[in-house]
Backbone bond lengths (Angstrom), bond angles and torsions (degrees), N, CA, C in turn:
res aa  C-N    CA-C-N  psi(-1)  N-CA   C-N-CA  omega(-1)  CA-C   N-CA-C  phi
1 X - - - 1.458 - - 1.523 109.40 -
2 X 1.174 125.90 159.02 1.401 139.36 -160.60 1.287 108.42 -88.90
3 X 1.595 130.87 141.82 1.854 106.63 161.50 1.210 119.01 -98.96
4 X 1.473 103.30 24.56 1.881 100.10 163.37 1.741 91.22 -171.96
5 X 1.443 77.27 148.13 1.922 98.08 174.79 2.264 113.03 -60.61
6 X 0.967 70.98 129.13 1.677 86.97 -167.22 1.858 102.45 -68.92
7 X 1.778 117.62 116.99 1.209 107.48 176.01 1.541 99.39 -123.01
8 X 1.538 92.42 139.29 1.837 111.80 -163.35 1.793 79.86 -131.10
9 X 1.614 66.82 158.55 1.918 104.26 151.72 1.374 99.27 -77.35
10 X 1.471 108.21 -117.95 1.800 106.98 176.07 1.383 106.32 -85.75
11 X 1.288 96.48 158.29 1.680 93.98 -168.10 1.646 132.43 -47.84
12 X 1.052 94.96 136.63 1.774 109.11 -177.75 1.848 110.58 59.21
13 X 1.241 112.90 18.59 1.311 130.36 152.21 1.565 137.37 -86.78
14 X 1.214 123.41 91.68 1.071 124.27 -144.40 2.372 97.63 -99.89
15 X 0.914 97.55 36.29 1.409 107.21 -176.26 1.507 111.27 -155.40
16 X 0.978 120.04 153.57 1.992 121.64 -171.79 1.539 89.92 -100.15
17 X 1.465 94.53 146.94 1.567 114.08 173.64 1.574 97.21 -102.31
18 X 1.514 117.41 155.21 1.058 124.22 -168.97 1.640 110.61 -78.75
19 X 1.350 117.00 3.72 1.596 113.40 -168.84 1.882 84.54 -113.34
20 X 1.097 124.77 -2.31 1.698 138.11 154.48 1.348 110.41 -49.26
21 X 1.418 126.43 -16.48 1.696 130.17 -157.66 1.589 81.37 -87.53
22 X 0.977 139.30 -45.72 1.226 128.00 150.75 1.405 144.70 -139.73
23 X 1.380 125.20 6.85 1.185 131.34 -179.75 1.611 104.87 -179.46
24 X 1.735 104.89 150.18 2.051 94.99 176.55 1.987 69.66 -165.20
25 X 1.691 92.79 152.81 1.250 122.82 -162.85 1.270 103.34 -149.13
26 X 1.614 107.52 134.39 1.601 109.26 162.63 1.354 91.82 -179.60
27 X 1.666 90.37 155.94 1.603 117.58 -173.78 2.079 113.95 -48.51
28 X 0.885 107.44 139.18 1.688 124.98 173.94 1.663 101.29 -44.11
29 X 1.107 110.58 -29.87 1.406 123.36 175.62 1.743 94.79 -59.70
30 X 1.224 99.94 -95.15 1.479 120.59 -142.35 1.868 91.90 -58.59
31 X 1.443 122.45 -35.42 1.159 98.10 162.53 1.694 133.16 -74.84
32 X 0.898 110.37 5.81 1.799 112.64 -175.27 1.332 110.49 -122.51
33 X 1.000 131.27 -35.77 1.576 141.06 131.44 1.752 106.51 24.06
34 X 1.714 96.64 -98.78 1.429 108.47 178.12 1.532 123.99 -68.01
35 X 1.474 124.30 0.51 1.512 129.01 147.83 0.980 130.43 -110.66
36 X 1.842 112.96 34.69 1.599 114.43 -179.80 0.836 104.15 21.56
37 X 1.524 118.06 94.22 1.425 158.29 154.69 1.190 117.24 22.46
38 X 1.667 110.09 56.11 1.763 113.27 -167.12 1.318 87.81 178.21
39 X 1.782 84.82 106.71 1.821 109.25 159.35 1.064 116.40 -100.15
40 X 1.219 130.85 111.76 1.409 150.04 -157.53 1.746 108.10 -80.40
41 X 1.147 130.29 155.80 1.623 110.66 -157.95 1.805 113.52 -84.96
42 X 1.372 93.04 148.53 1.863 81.85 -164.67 1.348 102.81 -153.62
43 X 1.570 150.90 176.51 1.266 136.81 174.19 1.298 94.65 -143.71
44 X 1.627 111.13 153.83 1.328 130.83 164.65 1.255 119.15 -105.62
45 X 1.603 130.98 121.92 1.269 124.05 -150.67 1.402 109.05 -91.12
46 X 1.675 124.77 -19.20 1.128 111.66 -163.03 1.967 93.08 -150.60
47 X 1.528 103.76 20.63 1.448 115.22 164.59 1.033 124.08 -124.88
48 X 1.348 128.54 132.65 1.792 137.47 164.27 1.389 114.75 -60.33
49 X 1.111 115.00 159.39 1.958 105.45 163.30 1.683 96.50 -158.30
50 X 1.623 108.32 133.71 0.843 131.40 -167.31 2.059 97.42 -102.17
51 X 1.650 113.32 135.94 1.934 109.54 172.63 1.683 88.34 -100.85
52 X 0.977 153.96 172.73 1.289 157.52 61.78 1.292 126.01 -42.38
53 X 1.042 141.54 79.50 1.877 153.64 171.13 1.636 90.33 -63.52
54 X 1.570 106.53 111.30 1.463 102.21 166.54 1.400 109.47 -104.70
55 X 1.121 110.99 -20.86 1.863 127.09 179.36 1.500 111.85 -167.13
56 X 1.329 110.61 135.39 1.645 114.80 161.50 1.739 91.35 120.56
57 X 1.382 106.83 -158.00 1.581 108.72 -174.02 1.693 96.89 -133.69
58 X 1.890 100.29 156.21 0.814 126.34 -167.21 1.806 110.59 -127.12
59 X 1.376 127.48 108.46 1.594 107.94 175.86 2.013 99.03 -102.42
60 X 1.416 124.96 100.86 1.108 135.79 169.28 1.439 117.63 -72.01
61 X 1.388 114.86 108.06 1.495 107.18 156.95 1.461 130.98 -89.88
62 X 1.633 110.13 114.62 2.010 91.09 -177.46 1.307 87.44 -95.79
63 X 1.191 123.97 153.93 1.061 137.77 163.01 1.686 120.02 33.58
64 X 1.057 138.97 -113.68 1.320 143.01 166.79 2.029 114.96 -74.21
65 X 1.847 105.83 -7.38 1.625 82.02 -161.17 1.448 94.18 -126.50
66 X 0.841 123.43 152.09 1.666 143.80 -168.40 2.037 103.50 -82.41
67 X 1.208 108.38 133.73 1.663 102.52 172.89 1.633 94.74 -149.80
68 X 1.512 111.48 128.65 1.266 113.52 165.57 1.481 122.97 -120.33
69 X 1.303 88.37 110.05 1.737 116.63 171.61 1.518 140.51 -56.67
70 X 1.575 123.88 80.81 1.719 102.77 173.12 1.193 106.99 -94.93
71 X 1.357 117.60 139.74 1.760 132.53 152.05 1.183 125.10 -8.42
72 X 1.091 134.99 94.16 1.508 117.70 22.73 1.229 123.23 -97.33
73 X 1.341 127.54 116.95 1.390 117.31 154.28 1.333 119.79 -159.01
74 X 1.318 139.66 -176.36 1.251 157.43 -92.03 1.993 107.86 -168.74
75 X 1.420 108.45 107.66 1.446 83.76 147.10 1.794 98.04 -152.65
76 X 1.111 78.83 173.73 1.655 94.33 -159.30 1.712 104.77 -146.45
77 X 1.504 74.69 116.75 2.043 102.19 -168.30 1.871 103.27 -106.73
78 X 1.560 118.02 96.48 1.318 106.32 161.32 1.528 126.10 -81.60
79 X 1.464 96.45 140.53 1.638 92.09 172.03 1.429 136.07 -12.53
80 X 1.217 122.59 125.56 1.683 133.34 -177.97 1.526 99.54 103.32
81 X 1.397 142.78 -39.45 1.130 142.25 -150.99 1.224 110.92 -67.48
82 X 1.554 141.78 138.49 1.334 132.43 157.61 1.585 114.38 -81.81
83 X 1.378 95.27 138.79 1.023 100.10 167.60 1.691 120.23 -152.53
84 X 1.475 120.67 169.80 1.315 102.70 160.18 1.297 82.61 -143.63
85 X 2.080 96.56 175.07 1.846 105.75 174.45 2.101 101.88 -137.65
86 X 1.377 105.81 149.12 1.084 111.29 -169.04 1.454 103.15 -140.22
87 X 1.496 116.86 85.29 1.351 114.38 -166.36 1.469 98.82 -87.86
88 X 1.507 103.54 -179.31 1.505 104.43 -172.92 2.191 91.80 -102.19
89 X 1.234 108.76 137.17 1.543 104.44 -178.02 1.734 119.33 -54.69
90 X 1.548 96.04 130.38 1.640 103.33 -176.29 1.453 106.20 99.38
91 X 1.401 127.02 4.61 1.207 117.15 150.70 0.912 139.83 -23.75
92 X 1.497 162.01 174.27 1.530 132.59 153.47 1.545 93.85 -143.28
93 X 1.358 128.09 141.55 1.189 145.65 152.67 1.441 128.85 -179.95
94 X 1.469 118.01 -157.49 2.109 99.63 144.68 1.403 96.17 -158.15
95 X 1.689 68.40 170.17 2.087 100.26 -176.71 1.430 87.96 -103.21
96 X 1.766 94.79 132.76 1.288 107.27 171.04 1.879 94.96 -126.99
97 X 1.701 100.61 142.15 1.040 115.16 -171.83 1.286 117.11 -103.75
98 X 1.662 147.63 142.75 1.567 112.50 179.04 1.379 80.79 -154.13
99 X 1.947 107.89 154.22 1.154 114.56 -170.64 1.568 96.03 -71.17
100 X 1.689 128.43 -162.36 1.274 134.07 -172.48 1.449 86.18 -107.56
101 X 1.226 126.57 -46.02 1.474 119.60 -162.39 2.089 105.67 -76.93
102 X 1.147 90.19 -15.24 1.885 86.26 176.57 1.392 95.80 -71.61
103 X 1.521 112.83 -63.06 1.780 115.92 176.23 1.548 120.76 -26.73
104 X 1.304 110.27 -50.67 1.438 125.05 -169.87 1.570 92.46 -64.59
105 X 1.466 129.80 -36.69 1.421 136.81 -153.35 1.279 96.99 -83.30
106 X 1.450 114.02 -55.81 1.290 103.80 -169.38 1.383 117.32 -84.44
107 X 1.414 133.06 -1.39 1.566 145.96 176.21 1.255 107.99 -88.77
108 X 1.123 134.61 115.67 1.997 112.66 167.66 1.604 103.03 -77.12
109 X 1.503 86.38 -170.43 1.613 81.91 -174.45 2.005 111.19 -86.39
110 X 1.063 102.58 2.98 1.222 119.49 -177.56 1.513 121.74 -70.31
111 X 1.657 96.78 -38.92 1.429 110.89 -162.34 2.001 85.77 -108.09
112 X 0.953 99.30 -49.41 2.103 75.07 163.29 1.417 120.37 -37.85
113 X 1.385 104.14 -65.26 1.351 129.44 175.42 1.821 105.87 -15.22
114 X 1.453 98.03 -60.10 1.754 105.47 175.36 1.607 123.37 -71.52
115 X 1.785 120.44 -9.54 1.021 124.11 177.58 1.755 100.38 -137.27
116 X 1.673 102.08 93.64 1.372 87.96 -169.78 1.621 112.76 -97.73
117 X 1.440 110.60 9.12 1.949 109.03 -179.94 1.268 92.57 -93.48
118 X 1.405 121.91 -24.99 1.798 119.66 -173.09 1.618 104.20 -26.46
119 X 1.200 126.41 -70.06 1.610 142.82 -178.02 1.714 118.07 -34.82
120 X 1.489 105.80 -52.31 1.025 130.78 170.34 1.329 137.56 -75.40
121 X 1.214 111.33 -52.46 1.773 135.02 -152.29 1.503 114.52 -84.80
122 X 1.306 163.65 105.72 1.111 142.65 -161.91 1.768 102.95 -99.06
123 X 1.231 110.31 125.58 1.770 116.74 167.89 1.222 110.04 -75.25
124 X 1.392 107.26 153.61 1.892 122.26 155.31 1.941 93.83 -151.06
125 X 1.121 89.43 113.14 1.481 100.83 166.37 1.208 123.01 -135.02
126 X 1.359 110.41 149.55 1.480 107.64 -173.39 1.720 101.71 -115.62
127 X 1.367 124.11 127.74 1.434 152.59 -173.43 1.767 109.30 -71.02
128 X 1.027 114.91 156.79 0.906 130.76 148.38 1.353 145.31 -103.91
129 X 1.571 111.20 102.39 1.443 99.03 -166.31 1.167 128.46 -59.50
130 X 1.402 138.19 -4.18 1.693 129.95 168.13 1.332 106.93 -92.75
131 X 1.543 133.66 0.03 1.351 142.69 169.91 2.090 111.79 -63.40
132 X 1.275 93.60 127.57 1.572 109.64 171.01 1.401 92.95 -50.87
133 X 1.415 134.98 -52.75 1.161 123.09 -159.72 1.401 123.11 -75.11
134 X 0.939 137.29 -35.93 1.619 143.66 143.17 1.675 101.14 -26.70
135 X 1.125 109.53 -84.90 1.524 116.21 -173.01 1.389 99.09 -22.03
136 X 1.581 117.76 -63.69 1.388 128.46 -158.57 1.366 109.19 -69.62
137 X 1.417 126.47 -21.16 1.514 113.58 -177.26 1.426 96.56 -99.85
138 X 1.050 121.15 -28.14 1.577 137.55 -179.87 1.998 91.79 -43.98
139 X 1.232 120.91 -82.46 1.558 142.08 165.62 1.887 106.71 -33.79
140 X 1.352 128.36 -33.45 1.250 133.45 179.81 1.249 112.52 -65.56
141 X 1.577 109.54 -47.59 1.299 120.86 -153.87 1.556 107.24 -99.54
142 X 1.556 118.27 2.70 1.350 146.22 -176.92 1.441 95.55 -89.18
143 X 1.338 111.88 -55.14 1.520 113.36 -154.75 1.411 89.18 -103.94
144 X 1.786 133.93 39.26 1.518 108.82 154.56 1.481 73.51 -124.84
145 X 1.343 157.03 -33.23 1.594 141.81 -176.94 1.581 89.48 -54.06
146 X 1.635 116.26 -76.65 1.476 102.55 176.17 1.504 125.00 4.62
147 X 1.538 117.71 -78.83 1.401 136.10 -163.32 1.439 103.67 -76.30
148 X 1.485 130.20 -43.41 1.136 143.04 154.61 1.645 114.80 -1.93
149 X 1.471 87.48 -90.80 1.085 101.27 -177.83 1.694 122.84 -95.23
150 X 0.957 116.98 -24.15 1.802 109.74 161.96 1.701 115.12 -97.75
151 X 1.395 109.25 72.10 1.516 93.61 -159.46 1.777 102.18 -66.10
152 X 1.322 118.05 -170.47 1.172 137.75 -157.74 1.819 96.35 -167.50
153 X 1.598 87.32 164.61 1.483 104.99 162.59 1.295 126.78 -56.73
154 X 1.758 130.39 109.32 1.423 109.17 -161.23 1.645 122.92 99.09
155 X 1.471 109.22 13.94 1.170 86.88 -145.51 1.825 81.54 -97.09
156 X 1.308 145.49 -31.37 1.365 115.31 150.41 1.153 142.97 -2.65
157 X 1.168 100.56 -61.82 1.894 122.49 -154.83 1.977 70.56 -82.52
158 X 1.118 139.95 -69.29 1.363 141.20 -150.89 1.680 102.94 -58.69
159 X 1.252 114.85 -48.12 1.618 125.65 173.83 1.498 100.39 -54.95
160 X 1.194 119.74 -55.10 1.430 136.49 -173.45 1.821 96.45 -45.79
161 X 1.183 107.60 -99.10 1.612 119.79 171.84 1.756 118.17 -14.15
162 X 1.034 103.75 -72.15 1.526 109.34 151.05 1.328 135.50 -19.46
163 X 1.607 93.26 -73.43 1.434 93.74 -176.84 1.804 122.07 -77.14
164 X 1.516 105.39 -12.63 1.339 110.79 -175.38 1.596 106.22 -79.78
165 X 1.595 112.72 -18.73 1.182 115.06 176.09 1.492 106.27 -76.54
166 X 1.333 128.42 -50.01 1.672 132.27 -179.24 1.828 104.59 -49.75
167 X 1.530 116.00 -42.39 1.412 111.78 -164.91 1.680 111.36 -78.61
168 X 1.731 104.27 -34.39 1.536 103.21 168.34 1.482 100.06 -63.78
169 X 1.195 143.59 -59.27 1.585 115.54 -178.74 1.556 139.89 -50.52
170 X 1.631 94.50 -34.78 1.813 100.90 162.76 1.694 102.99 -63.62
171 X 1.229 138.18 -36.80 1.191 108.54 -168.18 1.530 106.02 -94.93
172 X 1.405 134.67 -18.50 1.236 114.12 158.68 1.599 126.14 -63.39
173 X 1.363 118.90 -9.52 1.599 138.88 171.63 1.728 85.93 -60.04
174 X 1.472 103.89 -63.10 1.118 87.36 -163.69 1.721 152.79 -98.19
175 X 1.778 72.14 13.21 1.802 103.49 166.08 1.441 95.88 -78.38
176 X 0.965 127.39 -27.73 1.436 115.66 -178.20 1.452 114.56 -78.91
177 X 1.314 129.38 -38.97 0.987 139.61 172.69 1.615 118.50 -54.46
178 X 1.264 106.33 -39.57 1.333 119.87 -173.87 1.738 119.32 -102.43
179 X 1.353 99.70 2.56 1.428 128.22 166.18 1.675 99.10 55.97
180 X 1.354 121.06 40.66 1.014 126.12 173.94 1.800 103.07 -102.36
181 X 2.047 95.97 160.42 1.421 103.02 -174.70 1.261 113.25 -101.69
182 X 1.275 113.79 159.85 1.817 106.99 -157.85 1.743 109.35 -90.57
183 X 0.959 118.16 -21.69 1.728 147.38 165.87 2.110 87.92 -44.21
184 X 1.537 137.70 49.39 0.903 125.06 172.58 1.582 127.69 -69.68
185 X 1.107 135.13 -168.30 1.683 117.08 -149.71 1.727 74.14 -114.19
186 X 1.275 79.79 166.63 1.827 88.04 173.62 1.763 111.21 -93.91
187 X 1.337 109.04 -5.90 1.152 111.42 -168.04 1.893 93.36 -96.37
188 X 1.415 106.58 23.03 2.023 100.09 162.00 1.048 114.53 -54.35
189 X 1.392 127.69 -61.19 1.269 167.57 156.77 1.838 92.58 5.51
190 X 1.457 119.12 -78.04 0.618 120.37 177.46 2.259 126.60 -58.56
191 X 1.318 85.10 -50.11 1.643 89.57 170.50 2.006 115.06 -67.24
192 X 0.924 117.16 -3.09 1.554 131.16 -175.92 1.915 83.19 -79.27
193 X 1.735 117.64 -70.04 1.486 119.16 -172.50 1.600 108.33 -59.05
194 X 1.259 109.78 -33.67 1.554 100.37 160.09 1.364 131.63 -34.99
195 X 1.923 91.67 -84.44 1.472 100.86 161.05 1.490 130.12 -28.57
196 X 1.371 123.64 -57.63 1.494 125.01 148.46 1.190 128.07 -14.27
197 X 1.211 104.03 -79.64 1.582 114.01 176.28 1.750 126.71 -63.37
198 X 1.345 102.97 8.79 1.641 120.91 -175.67 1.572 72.32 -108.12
199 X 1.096 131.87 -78.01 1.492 125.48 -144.14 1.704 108.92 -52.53
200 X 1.303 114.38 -20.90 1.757 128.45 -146.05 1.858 83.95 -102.28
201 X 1.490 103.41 -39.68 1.714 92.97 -160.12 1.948 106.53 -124.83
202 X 1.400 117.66 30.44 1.118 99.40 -163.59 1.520 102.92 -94.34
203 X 1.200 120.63 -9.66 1.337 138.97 159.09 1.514 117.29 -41.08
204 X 1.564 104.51 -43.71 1.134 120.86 178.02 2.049 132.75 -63.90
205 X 1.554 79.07 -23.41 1.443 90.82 177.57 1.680 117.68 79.25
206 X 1.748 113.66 16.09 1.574 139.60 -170.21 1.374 86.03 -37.75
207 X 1.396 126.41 160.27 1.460 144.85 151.69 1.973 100.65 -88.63
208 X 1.201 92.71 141.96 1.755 107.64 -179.89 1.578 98.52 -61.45
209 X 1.694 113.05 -22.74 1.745 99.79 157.36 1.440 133.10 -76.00
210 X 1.218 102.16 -34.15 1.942 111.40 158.13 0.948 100.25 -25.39
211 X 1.465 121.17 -77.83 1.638 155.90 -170.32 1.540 103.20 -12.41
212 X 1.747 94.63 -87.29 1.235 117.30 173.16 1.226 132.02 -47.74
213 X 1.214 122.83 -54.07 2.005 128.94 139.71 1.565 111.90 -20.22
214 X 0.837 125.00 -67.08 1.453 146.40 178.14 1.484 112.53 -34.62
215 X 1.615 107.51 -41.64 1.192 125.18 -154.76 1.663 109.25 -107.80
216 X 1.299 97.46 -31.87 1.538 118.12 -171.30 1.320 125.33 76.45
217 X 1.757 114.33 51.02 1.297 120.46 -176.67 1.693 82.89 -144.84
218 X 1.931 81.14 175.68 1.815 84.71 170.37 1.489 100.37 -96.74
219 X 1.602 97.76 -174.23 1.814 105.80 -171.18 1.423 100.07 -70.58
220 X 1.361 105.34 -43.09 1.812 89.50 179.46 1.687 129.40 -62.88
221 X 0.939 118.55 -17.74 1.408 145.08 -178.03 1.188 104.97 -71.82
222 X 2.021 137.24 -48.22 0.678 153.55 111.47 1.523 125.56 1.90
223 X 1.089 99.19 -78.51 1.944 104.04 170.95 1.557 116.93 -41.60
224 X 1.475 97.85 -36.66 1.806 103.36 -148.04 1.576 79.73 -84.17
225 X 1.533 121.36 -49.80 1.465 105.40 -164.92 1.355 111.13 -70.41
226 X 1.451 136.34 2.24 1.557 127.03 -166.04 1.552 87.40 -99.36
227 X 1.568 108.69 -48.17 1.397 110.38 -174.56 1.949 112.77 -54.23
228 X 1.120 107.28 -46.45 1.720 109.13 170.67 1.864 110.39 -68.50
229 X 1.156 104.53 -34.68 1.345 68.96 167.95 1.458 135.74 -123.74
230 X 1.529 123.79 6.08 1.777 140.21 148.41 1.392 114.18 -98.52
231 X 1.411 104.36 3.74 1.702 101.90 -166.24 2.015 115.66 35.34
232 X 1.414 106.59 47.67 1.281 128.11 170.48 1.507 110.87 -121.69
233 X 1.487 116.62 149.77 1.772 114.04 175.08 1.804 87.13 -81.09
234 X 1.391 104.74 170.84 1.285 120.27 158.78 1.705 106.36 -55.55
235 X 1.357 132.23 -53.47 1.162 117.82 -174.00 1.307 141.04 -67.94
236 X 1.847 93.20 -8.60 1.566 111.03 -170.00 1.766 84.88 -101.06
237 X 1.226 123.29 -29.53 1.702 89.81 156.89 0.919 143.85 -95.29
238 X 1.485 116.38 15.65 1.665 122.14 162.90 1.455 116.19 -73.81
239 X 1.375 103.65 -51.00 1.504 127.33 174.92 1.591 102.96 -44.89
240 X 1.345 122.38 -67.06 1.471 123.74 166.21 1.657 117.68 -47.27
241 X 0.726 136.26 -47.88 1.446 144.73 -154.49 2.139 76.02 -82.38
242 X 1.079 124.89 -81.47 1.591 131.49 -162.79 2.056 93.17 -45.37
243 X 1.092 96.89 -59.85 1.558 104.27 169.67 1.792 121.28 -18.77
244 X 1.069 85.08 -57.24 1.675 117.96 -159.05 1.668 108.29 -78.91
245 X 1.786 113.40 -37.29 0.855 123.97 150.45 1.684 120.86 -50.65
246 X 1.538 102.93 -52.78 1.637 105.80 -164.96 1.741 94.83 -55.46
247 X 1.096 123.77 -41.98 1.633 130.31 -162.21 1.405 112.67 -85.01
248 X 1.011 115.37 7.44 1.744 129.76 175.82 1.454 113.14 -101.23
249 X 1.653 101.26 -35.53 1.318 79.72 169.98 1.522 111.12 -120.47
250 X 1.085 117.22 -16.66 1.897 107.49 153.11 1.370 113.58 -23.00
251 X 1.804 114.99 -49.16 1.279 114.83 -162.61 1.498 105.54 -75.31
252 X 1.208 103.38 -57.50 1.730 122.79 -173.17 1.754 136.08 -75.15
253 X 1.762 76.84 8.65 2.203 86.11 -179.12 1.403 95.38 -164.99
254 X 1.056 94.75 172.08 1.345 109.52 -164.77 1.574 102.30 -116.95
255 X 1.650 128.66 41.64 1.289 127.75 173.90 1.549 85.42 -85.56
256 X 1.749 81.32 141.05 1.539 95.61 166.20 1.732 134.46 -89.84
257 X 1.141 139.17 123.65 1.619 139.15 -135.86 1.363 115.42 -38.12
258 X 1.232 115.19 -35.29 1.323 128.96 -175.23 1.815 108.98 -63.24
259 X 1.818 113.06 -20.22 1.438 101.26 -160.96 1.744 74.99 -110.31
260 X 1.214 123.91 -58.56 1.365 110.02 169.88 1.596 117.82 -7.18
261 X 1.617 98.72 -71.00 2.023 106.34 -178.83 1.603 100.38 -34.05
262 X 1.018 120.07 -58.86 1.679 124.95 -155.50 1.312 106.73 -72.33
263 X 1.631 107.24 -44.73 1.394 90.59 -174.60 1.830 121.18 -82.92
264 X 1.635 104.39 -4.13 1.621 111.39 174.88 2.022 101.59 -78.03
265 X 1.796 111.49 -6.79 1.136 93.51 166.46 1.931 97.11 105.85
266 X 1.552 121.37 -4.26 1.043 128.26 -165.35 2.128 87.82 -98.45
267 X 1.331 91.51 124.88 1.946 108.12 165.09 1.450 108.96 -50.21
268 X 1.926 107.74 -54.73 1.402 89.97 -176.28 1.230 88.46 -145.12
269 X 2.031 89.34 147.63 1.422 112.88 174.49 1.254 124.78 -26.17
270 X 2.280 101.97 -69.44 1.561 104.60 177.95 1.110 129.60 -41.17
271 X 1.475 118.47 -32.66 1.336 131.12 175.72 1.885 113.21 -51.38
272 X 1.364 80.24 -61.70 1.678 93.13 -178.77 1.909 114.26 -52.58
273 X 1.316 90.31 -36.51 1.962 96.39 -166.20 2.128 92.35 -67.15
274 X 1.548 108.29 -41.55 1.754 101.31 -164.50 1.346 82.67 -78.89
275 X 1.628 147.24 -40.32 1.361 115.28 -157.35 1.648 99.97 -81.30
276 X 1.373 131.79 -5.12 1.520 107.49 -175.27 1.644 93.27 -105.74
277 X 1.121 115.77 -5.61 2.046 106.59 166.34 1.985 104.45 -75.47
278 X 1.023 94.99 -40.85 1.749 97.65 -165.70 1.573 89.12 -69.81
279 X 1.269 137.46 -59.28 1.403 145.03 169.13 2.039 100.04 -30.27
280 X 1.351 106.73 -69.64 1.268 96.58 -163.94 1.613 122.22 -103.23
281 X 1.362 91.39 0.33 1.685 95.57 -167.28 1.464 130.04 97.82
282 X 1.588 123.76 -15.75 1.194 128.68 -153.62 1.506 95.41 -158.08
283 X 1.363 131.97 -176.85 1.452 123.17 -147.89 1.409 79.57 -126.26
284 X 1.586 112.14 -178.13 1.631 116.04 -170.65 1.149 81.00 -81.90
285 X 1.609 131.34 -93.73 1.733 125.74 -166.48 1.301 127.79 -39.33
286 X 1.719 123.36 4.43 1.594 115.11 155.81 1.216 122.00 -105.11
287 X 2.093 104.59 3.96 1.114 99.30 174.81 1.759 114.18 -101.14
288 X 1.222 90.22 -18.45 1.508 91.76 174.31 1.761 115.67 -86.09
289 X 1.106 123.03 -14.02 1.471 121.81 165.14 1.653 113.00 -58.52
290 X 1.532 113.82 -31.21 1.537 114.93 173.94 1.331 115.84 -65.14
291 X 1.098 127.41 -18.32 1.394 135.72 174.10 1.466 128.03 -105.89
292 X 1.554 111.53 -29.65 1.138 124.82 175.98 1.587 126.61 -82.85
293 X 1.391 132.71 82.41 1.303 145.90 -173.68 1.654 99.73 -46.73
């Protein structure tokens, strides 16, 4: 086992390819190919990556939970997330990769605004093959390899168009999924820099007044908008987000709890072992034995 979670460009690439400036695409094949068909779990800190499963099977790990995929379907890994994929050989589809700041480029803040887990949330869905919508991402993800690789005049603005059409459908996939309404508040905008600033300082151990300081509201102001729009307090997503960390790498290394505590930013271990049982119910070493063969 590893003593820290492995962060790549594309997998097990420890350097950016120049088609990384904003986006690089290729078949499930040609990436799984040279790691006999097993991507081992890893995160991209400041890249998305899109599977297309057009046929065959898919075993997806996001983070801590297992999803198995047949053709057609969909999963969708935003930046920070661990994950790995272990298709079965002869799969057919592709992983498309895209920086965060192309995403941001081609999304305004308007059209986030209407998909606000997009950033966050990782999908695995499984399609329906007599569904328009398959067909249609099926044809999306055709015509950005297209441009990809035979570019042309335009071929940005064409990747661009494209792909903004493929990402508004993953996130209505996943308003549906999440049985949320698409009518989102305008005040995302603001809980999106939140979220941010949880990811940048939760290490830190910030008070939900930091937070709010930070932000230039009061804590209640704060509360009301996390509560309208995750129906979560600010503190129950710090707690989650630090959580989520502790279980990423329980799963994915072999630090032992005590170096974990320090490096999540916790003084003392004991401290760390009762706040992630009261957090999860179960102790760090009975939670990592469920995962650990």
């Amino acid at each position: 086992m590893k003593s820290s979670i492995p962060h790549y460009y594309l997998y097990g690439e420890d350097d950016p390819v120049n088609e990384l400036e904003f986006l690089h695409i290729e078949t499930i094949a040609e990436r799984n190919h040279e790691h006999h068909w097993e991507i081992e779990a890893h995160r991209h800190d400041s890249l998305g990556q899109l599977l297309f499963v057009r046929e065959g099977y898919i075993e997806a790990t996001l983070d801590t939970e297992q999803h198995h995929c047949y053709g057609p379907a969909i999963v969708w890994v935003p930046p920070t997330i661990v994950h790995g994929f272990r298709p079965k050989p002869g799969t057919q589809g592709h992983v498309l990769t895209l920086a965060e700041s192309f995403l941001l480029q081609v999304l305004s803040t308007a059209e986030r605004e209407e998909f606000p887990q997009l950033m966050h949330t990782p999908l695995a869905q499984q399609l329906d093959t007599e569904d328009h919508l398959s067909t249609e991402l099926s044809r999306l993800v055709r015509s950005i390899e297209q441009e990809f690789r035979w570019p042309k005049a335009g071929r940005v603005a064409m990747i661009s168009a494209y792909l903004k059409a493929l990402i508004i459908n993953i996130g209505r996939l996943e308003l549906h999924q999440t049985d949320r309404s698409s009518d989102a508040s305008p005040q995302v905008r603001t809980f999106e820099n939140f979220r941010k600033l949880v990811e940048h300082h939760f290490k830190e151990h910030w008070s939900v007044q930091q937070y709010a300081q930070q932000l230039g509201m009061t804590e209640s102001r704060l509360n009301s908008l996390c509560r309208k729009v995750v129906d979560l307090s600010p503190s129950q997503i710090i707690h989650k987000r630090l959580v989520m960390e502790a279980k990423r790498i329980l799963v994915y290394t072999s630090m032992p709890v005590s170096t974990i505590a320090y490096e999540l930013g916790f003084k003392d271990p004991a401290y760390f072992s009762r706040y992630f049982a009261k957090q999860t119910g179960e102790a760090a070493s009975q939670f990592r034995e469920k995962y650990v063969v």
